[in-house]
N, C-alpha and C positions, 0 to 999 in steps of 0.2 A: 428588439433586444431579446438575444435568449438568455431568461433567468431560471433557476432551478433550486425548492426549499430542500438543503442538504438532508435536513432529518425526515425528511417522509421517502427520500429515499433509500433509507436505511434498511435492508433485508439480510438475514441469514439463510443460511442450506446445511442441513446436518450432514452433506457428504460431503464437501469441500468448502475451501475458501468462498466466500461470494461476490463477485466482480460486479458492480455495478456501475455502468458507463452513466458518466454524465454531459460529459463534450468533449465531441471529438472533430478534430479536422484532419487534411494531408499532414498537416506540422507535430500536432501532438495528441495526448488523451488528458483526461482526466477525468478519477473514478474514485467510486469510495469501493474500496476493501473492507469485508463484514466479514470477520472471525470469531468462531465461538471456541470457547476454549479448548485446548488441546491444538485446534487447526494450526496449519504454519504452511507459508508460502515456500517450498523449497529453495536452496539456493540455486539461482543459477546468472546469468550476467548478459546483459545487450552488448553487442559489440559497439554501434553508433549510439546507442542511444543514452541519457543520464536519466534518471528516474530518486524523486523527490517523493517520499512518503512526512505525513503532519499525523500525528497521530491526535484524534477529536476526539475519540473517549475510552478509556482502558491504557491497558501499557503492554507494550511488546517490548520482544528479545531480537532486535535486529541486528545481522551482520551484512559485515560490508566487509570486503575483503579479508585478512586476518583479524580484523577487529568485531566483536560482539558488547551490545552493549544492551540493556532496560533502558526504553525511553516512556514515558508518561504521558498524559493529558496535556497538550501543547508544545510538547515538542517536535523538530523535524530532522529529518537526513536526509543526506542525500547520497545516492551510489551514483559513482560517474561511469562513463562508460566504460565498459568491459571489466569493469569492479562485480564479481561475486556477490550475488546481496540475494536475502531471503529474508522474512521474519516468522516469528511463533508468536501466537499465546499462549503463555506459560500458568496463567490466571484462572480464577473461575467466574471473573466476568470476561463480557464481551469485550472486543477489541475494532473500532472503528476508524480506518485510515482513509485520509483524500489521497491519494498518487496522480503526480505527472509526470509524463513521458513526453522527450525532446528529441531528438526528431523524433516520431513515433516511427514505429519499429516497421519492417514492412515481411 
């Protein structure tokens, strides 16, 4: 069984986003996103693929197609395929999200 404790994976990078793989196969990913404030994922959209962000600690400003919204501590969304989606932290705390991606993208 592969298990993995989410918070000791937890890292930031003061020059970008931080993508931290945690499982991946042919089918999909899954990863925590470590944002310090100001950071932001640009928009942009998978054509095949949907992608599921949970946000575990902080609040981002996600969009998703013409829609932007503040989500919090336990919330999730999801951008389907070929839906536009980015997020910010707009905060001056951190911002930690799990993401998956279906198919993953090639």
């Amino acid at each position: 069984m592969d298990s993995k404790p989410i918070k000791e994976a937890i890292s930031f990078s003061s020059e970008k986003v931080k993508k931290n793989a945690l499982f991946e196969s042919p089918r999909l990913f899954y990863d925590l996103y470590c944002l310090l404030p100001v950071q932001q994922q640009k928009i942009h959209s998978h054509e095949y693929s949907d992608k599921v962000y949970y946000v575990l600690e902080g609040t981002g400003r996600f969009t998703v197609g013409d829609e932007e919204r503040e989500l919090p501590q336990g919330h999730a969304v999801i951008a389907p395929a070929g839906e536009p989606h980015g997020v910010r932290n707009e905060t001056q705390e951190n911002l930690v999200l799990l993401v998956t991606m279906a198919p993953r993208p090639s």
